[in-house]
N, CA, C and O atoms as a Maestro MAE file, in Angstrom:
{
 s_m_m2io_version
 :::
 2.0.0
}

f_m_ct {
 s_m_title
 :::
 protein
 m_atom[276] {
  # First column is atom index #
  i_m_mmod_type
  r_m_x_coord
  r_m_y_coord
  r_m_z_coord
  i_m_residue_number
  s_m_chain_name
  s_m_pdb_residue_name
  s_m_pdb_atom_name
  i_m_atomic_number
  :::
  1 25 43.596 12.209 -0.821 1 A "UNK " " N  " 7
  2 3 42.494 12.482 0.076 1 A "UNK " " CA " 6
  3 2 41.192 12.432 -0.725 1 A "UNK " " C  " 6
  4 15 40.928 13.237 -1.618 1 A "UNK " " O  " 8
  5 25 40.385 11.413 -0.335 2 A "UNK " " N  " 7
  6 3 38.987 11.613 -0.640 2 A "UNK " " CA " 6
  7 2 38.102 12.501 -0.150 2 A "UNK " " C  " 6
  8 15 38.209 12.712 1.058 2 A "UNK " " O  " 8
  9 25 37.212 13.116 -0.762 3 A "UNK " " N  " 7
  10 3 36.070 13.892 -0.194 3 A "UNK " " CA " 6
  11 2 34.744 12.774 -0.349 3 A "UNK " " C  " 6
  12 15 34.766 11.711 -0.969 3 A "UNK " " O  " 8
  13 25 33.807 13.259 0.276 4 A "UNK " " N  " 7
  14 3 32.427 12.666 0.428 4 A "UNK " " CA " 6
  15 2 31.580 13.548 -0.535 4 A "UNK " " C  " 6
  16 15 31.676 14.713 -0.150 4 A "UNK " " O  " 8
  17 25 30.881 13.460 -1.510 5 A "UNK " " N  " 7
  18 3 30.214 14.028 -2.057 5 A "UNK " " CA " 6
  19 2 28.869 13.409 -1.959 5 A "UNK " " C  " 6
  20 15 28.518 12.301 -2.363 5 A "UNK " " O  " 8
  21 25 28.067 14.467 -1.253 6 A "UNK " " N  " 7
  22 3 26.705 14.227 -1.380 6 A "UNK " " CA " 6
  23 2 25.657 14.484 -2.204 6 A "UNK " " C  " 6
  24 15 25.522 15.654 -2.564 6 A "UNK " " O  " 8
  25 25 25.114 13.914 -2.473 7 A "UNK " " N  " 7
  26 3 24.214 14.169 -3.448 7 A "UNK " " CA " 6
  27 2 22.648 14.051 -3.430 7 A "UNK " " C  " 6
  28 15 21.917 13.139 -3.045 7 A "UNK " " O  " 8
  29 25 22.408 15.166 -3.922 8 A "UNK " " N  " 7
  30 3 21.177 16.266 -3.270 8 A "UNK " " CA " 6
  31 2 19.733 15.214 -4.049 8 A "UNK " " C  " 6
  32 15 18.641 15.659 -3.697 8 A "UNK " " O  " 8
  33 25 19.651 14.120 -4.878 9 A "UNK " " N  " 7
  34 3 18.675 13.445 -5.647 9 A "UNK " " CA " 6
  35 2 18.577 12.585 -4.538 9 A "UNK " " C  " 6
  36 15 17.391 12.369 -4.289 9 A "UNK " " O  " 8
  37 25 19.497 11.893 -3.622 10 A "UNK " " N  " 7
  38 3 19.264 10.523 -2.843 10 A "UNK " " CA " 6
  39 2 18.784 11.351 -1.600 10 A "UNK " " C  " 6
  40 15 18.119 10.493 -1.018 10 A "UNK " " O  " 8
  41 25 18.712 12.375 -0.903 11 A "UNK " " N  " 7
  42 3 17.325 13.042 -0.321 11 A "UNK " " CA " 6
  43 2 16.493 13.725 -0.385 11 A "UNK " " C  " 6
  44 15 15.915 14.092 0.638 11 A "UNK " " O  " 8
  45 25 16.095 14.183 -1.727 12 A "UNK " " N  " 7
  46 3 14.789 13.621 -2.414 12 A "UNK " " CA " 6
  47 2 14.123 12.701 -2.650 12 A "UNK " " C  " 6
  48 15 12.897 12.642 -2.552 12 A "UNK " " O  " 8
  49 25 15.057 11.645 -3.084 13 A "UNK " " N  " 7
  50 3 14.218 10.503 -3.500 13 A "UNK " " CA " 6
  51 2 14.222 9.756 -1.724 13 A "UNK " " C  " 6
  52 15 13.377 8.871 -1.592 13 A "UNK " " O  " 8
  53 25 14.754 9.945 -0.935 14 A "UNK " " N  " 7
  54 3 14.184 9.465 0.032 14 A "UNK " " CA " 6
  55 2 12.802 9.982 0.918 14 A "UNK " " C  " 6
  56 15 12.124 9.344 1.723 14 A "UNK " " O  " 8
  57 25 12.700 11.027 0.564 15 A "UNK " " N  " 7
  58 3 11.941 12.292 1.592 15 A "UNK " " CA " 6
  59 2 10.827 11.593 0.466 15 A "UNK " " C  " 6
  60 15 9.825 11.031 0.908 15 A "UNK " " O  " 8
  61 25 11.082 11.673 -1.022 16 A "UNK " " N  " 7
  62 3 9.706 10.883 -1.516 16 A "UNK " " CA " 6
  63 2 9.394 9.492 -1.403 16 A "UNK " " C  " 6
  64 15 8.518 9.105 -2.177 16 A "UNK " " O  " 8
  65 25 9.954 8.540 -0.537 17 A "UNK " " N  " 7
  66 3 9.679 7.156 -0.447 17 A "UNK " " CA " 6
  67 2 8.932 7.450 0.827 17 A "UNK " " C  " 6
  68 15 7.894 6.835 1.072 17 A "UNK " " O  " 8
  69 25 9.411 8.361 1.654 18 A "UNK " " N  " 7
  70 3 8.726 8.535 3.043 18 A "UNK " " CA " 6
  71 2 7.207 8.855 2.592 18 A "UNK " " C  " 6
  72 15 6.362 8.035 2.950 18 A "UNK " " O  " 8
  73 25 6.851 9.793 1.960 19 A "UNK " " N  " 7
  74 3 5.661 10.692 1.373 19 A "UNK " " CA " 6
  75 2 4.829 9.414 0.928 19 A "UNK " " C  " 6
  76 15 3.966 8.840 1.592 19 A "UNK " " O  " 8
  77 25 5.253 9.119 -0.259 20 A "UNK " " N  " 7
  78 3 4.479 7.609 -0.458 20 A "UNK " " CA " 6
  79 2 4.115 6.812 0.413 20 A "UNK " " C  " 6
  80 15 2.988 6.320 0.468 20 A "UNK " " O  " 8
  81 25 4.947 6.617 1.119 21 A "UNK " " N  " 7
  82 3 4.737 5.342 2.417 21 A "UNK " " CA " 6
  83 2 3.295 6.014 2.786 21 A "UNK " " C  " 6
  84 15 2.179 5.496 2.795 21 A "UNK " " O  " 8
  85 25 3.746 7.474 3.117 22 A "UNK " " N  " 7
  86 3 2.315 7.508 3.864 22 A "UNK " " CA " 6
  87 2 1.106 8.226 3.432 22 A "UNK " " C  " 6
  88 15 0.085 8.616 3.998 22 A "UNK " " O  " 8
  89 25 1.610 8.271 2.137 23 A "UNK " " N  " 7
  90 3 -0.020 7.978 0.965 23 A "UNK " " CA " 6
  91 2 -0.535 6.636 1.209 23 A "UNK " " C  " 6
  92 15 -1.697 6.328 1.472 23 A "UNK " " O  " 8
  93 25 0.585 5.804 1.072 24 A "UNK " " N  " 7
  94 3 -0.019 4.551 1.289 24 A "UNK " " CA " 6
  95 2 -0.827 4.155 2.428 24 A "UNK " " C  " 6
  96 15 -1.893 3.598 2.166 24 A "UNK " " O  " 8
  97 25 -0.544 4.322 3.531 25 A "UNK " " N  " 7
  98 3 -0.605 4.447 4.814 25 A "UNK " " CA " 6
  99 2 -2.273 4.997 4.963 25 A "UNK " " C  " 6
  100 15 -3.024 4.426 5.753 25 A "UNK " " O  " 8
  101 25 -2.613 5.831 4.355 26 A "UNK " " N  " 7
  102 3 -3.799 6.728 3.883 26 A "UNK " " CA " 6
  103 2 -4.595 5.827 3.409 26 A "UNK " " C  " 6
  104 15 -5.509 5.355 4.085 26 A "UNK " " O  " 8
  105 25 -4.363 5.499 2.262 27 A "UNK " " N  " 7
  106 3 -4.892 4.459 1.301 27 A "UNK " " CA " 6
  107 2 -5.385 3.716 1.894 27 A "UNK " " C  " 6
  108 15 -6.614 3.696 1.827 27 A "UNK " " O  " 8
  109 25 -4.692 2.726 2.776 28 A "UNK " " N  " 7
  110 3 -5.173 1.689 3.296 28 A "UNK " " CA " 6
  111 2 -6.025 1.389 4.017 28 A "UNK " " C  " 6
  112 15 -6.650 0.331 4.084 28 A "UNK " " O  " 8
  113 25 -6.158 2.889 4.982 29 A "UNK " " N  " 7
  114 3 -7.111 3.233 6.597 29 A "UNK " " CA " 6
  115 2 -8.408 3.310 5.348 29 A "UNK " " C  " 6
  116 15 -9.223 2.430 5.626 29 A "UNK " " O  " 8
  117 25 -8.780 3.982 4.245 30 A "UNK " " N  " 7
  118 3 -10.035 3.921 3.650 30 A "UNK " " CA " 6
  119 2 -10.170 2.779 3.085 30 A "UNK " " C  " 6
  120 15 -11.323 2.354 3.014 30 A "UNK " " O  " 8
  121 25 -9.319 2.136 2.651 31 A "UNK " " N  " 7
  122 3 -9.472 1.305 2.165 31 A "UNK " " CA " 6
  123 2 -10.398 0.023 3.226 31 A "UNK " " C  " 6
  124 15 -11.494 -0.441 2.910 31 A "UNK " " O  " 8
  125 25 -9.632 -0.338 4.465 32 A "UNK " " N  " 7
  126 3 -10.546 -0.566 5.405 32 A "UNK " " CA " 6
  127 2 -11.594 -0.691 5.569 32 A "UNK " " C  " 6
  128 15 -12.335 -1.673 5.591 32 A "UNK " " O  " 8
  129 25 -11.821 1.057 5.793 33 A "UNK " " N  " 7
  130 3 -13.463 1.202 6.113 33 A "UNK " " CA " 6
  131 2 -14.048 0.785 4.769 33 A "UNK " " C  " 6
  132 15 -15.250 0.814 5.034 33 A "UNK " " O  " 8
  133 25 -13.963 0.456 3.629 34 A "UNK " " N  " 7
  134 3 -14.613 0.478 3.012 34 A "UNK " " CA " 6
  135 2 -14.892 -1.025 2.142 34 A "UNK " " C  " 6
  136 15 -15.713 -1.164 1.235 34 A "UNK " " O  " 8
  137 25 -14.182 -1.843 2.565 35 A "UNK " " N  " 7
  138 3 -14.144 -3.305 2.864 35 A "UNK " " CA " 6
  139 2 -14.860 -3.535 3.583 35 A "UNK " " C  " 6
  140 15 -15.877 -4.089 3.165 35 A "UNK " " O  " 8
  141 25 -14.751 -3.248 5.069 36 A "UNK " " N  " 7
  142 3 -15.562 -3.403 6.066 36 A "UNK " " CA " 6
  143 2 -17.110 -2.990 5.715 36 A "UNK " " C  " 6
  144 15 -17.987 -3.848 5.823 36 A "UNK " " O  " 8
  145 25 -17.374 -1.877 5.363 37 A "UNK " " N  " 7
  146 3 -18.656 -1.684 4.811 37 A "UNK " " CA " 6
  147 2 -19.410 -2.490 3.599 37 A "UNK " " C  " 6
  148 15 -20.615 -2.319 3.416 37 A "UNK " " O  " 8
  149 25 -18.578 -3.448 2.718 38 A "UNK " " N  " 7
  150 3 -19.101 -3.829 2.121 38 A "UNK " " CA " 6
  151 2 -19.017 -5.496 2.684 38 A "UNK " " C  " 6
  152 15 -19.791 -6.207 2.044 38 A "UNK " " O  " 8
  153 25 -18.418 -6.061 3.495 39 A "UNK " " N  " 7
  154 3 -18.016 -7.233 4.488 39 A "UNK " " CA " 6
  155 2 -19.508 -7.522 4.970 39 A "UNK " " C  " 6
  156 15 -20.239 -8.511 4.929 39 A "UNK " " O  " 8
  157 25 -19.632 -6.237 5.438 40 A "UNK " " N  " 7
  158 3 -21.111 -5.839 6.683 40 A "UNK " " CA " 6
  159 2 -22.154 -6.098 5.640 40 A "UNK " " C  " 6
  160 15 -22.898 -6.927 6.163 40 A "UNK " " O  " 8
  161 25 -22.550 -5.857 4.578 41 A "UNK " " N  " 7
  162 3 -23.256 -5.153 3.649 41 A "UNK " " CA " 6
  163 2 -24.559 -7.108 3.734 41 A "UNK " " C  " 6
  164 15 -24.197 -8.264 3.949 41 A "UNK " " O  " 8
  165 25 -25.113 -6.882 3.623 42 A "UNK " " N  " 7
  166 3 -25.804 -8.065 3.565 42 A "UNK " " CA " 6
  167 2 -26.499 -8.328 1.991 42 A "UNK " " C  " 6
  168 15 -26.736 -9.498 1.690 42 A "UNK " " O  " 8
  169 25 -26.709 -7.611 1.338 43 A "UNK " " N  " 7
  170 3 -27.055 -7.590 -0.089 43 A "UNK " " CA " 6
  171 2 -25.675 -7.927 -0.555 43 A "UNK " " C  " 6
  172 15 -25.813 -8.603 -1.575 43 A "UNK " " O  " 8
  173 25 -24.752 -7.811 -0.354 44 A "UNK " " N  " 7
  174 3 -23.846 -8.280 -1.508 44 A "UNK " " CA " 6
  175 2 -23.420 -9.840 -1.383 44 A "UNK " " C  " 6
  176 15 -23.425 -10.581 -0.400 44 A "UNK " " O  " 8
  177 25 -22.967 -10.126 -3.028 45 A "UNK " " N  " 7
  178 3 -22.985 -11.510 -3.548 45 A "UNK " " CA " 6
  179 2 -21.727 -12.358 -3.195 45 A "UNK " " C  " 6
  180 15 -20.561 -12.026 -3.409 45 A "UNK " " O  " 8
  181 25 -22.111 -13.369 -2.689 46 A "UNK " " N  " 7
  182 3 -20.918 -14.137 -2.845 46 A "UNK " " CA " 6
  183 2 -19.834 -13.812 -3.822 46 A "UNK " " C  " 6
  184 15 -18.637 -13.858 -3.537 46 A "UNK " " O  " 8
  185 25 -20.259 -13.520 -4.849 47 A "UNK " " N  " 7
  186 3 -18.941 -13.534 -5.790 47 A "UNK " " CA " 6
  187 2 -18.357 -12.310 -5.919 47 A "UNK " " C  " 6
  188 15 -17.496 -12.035 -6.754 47 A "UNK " " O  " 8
  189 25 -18.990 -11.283 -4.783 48 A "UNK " " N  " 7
  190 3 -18.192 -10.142 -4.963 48 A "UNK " " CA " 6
  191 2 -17.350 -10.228 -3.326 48 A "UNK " " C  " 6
  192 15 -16.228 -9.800 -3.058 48 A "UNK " " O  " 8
  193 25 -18.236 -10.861 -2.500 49 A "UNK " " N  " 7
  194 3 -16.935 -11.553 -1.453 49 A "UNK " " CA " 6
  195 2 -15.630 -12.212 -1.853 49 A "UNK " " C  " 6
  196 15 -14.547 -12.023 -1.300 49 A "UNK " " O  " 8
  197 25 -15.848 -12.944 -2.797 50 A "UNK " " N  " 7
  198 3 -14.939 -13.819 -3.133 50 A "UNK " " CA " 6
  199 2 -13.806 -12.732 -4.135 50 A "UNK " " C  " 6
  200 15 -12.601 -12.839 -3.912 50 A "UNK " " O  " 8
  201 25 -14.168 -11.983 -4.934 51 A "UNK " " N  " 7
  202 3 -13.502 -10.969 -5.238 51 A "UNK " " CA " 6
  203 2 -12.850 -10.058 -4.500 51 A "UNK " " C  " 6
  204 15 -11.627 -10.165 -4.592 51 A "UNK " " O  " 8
  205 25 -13.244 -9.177 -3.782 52 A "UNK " " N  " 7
  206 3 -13.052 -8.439 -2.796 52 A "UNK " " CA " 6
  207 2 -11.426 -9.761 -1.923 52 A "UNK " " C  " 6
  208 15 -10.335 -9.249 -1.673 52 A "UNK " " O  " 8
  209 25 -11.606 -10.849 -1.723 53 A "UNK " " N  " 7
  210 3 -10.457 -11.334 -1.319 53 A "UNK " " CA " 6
  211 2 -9.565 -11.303 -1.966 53 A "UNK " " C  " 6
  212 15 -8.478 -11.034 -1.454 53 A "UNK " " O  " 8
  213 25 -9.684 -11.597 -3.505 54 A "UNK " " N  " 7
  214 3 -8.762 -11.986 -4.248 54 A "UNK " " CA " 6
  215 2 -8.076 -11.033 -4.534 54 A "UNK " " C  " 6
  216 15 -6.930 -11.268 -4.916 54 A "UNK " " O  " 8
  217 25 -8.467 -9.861 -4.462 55 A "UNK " " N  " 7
  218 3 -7.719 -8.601 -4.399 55 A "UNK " " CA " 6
  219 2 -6.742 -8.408 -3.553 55 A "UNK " " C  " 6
  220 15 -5.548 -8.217 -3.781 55 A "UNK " " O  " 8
  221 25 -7.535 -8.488 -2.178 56 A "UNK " " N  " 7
  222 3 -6.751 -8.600 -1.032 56 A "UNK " " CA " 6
  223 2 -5.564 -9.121 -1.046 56 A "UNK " " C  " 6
  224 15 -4.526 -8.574 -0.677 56 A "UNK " " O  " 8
  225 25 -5.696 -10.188 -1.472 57 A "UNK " " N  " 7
  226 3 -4.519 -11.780 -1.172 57 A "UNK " " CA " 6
  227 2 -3.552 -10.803 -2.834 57 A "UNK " " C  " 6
  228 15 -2.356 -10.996 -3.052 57 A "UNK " " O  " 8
  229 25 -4.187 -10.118 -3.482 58 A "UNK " " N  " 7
  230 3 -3.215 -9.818 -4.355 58 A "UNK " " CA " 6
  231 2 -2.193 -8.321 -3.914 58 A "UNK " " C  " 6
  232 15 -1.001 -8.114 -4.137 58 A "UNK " " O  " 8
  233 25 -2.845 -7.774 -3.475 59 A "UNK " " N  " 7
  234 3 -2.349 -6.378 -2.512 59 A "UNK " " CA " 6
  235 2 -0.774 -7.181 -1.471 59 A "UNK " " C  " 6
  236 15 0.428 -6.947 -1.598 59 A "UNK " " O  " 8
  237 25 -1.387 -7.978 -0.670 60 A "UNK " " N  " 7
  238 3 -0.577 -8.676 0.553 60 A "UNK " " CA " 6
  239 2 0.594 -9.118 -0.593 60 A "UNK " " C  " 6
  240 15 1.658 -8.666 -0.169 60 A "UNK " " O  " 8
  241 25 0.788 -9.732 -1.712 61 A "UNK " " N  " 7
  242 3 1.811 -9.996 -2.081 61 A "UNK " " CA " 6
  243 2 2.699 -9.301 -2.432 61 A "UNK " " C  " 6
  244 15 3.880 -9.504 -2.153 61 A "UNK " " O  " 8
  245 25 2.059 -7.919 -3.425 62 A "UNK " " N  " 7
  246 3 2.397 -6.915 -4.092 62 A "UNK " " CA " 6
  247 2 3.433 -6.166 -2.670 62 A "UNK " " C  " 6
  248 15 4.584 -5.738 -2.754 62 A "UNK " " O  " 8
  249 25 2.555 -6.218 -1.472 63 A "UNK " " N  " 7
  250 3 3.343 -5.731 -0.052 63 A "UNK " " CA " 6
  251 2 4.622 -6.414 -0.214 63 A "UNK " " C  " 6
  252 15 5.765 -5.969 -0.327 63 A "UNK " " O  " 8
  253 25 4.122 -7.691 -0.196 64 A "UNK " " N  " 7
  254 3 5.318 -8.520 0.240 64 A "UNK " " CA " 6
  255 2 6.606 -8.850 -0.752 64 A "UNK " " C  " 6
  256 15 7.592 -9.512 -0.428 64 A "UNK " " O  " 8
  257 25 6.323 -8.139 -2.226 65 A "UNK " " N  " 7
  258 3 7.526 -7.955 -2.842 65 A "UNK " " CA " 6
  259 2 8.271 -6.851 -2.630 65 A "UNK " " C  " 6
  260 15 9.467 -7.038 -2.406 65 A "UNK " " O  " 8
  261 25 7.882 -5.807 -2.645 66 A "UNK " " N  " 7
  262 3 8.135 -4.567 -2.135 66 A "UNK " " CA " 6
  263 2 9.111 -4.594 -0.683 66 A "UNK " " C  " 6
  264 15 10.227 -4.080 -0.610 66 A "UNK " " O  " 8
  265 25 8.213 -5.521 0.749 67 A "UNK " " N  " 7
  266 3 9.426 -5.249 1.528 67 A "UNK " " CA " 6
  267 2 10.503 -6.827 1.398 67 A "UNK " " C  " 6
  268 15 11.288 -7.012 2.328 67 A "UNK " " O  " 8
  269 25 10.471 -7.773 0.346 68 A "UNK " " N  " 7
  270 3 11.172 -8.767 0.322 68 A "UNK " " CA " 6
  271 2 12.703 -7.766 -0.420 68 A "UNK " " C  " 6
  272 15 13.823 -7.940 0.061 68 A "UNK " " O  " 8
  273 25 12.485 -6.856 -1.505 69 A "UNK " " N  " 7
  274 3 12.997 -6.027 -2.464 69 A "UNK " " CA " 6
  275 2 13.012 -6.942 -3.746 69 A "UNK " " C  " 6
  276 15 13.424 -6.497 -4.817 69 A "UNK " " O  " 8
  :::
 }
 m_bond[275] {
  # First column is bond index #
  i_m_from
  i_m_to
  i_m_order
  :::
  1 1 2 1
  2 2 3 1
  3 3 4 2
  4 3 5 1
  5 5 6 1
  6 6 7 1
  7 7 8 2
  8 7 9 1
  9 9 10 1
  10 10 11 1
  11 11 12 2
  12 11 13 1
  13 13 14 1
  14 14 15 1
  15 15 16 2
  16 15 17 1
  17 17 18 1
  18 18 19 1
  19 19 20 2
  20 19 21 1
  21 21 22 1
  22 22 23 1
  23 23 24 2
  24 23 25 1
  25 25 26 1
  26 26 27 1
  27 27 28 2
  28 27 29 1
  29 29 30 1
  30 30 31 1
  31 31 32 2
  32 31 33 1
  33 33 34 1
  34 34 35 1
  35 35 36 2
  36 35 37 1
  37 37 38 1
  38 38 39 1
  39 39 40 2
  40 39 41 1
  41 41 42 1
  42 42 43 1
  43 43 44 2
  44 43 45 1
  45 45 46 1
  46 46 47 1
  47 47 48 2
  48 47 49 1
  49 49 50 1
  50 50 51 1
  51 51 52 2
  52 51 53 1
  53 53 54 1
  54 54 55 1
  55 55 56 2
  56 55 57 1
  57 57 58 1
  58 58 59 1
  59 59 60 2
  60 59 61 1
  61 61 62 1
  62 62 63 1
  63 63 64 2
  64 63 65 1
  65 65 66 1
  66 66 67 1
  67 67 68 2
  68 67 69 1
  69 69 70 1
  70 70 71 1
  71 71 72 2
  72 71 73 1
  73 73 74 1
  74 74 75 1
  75 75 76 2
  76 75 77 1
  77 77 78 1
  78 78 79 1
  79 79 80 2
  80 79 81 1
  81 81 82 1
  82 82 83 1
  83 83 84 2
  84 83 85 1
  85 85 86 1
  86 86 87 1
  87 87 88 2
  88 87 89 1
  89 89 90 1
  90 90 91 1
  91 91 92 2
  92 91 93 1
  93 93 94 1
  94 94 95 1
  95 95 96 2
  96 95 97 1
  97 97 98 1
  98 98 99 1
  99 99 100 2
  100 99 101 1
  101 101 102 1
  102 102 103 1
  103 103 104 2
  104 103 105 1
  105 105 106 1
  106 106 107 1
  107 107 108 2
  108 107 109 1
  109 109 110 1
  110 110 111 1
  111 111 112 2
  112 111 113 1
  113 113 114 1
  114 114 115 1
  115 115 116 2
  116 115 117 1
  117 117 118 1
  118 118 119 1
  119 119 120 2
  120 119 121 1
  121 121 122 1
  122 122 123 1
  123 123 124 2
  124 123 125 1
  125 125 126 1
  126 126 127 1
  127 127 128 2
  128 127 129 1
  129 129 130 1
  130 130 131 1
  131 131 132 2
  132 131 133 1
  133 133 134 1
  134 134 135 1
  135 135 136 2
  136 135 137 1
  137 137 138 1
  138 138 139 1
  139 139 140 2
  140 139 141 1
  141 141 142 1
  142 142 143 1
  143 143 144 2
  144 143 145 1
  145 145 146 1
  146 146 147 1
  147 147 148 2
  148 147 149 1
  149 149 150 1
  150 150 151 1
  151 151 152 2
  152 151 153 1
  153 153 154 1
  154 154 155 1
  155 155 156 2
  156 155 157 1
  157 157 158 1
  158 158 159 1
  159 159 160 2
  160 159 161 1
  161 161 162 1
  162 162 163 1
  163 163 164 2
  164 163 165 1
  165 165 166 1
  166 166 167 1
  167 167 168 2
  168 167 169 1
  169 169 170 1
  170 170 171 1
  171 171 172 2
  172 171 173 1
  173 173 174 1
  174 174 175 1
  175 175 176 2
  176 175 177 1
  177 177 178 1
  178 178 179 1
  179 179 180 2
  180 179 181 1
  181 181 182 1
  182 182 183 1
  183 183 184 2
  184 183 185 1
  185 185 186 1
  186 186 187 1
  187 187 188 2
  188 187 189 1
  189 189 190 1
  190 190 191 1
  191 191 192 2
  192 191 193 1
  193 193 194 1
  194 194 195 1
  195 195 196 2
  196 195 197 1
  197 197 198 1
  198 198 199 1
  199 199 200 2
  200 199 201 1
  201 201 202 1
  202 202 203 1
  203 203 204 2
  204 203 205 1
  205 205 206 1
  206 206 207 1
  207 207 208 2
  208 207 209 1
  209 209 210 1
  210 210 211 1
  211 211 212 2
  212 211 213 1
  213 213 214 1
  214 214 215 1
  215 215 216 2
  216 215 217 1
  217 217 218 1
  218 218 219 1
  219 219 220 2
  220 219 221 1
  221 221 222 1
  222 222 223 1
  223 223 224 2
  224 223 225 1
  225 225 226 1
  226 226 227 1
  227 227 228 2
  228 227 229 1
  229 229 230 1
  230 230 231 1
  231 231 232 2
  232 231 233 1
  233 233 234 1
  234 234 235 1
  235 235 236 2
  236 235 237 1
  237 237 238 1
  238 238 239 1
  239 239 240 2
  240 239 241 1
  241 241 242 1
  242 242 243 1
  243 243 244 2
  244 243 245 1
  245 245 246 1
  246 246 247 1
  247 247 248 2
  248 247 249 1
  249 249 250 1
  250 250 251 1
  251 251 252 2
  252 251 253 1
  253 253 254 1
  254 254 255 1
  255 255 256 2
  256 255 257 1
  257 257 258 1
  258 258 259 1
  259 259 260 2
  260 259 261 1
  261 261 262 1
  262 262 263 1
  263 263 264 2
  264 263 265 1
  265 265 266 1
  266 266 267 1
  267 267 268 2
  268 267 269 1
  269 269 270 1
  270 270 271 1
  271 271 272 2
  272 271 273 1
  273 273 274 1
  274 274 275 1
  275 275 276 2
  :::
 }
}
């Protein structure tokens, strides 16, 4: 007869993937506004537009390894 042994680290470490998620989740809503404010911003330079993407487009991948695994 087998027993099931559970183990008390794999819900923790899940209850902390949840927590993160929605640090992240956080992160992002300011992150937003604060793109957007500088999007809007009419003094700023092309090359900090062009930055400001490249970040972006680097974030979206970093996402996209994460939910590829």
């Amino acid at each position: 007869m087998t027993h099931k042994i559970e183990r008390k680290i794999a819900k923790t470490l899940r209850s902390e993937i949840i927590q993160r998620l929605e640090k992240v989740k956080e992160e992002i809503k300011d992150m937003d506004s604060y793109v957007r404010q500088d999007v809007n911003n009419s003094n700023l330079k092309d090359e900090d537009i062009f930055r400001i993407n490249e970040k972006i487009k680097d974030l979206e991948k970093q996402i996209l390894k994460v939910i590829e695994g």
